[in-house]
N, C-alpha and C positions, 0 to 999 in steps of 0.2 A: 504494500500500500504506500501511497503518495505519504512522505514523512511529516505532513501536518494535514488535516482537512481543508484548508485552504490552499496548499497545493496541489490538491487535486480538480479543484476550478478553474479554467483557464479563461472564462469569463461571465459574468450575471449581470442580467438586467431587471428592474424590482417594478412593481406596480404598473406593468402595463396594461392598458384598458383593453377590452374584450378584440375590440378591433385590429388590435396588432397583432394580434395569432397568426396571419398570413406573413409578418415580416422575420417570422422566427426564419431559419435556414433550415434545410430538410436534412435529417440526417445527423441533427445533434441530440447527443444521449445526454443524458442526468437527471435532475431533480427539478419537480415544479409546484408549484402553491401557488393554489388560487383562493383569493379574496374576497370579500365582499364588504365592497365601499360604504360607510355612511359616514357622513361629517367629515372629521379629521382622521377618523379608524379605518383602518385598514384587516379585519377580522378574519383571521386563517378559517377556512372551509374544509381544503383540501390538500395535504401531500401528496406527491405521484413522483412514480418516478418513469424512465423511458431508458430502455437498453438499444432503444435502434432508432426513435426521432420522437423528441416533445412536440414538434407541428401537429404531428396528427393527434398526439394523445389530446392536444389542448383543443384541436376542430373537434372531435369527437365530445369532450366534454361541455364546449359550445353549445353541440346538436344534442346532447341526452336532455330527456324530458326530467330525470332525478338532478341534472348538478344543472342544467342549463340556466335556472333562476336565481340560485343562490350563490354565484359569483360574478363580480364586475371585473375584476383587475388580475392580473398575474404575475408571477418572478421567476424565473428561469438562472438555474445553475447549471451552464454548461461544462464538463467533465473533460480531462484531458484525454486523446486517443489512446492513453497505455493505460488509463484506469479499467480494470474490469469490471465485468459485471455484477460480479461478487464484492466489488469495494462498492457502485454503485446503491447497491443493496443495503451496505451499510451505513452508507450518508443519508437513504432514503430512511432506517430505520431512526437512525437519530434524529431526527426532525421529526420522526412520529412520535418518538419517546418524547420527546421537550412536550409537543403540544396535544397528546392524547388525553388531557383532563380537563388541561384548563381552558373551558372558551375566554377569561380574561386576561390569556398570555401577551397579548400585544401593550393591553392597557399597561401590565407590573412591569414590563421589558427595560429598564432605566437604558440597559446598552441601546444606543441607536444603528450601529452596524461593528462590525467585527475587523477590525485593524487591516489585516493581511488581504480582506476580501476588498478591498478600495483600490486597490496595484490594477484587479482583475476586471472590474464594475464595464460594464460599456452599455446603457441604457438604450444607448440608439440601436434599433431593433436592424435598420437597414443597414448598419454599418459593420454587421457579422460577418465575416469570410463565411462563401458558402452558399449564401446566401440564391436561394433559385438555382 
């Protein structure tokens, strides 16, 4: 495994609105969490992960009649090529461990982002190598 959790990101983008799912690139594996907007919260929904492309995983959860209502926004942790699927698994797990109880984890959160993951951060959804 990559020797920190964060070096196995090689880039993320956080809160993008439902509509930027078409700007992901095809074909990038990792971890995804979708939101749902009100006010200034940004309230975790959902973890997912994806071993072969978050595009489709996040069109599909667009188009489900169960998740399709209950999230506006999304964040995407893209994985480095030599992370396996099995490390995958693990980041997807950790993320569920943190927020499997508490629906008021965003509100207690005092950390605003994680040091190492700001190097990797790239928001602009169109500016992913890959991309189409």
């Amino acid at each position: 495994m990559a020797k920190t959790v964060a070096g196995s990101i090689v880039r993320f983008a956080e809160f993008q609105g439902k509509d930027q799912v078409e700007e992901m690139p095809k074909g990038a594996r990792g971890i995804y969490v979708l939101y749902d907007h009100q006010g200034d919260s940004f309230d975790v929904v959902y973890v997912g992960l994806s071993m072969t492309g978050m595009r489709i995983r996040l069109l599909r959860h667009r188009q489900s009649r169960e998740k399709s209502s209950v999230w506006t926004h999304f964040s995407v942790f893209q994985v480095h090529d030599h992370i396996s699927n099995a490390q995958i698994n693990e980041l997807e797990g950790l993320f569920r461990q943190i927020y499997r109880r508490d629906s008021r984890a965003n509100r207690l959160n005092k950390q605003k982002t994680h040091g190492p993951l700001k190097r990797v951060r790239m928001n602009n959804l169109a500016e992913w190598p890959g991309r189409r």
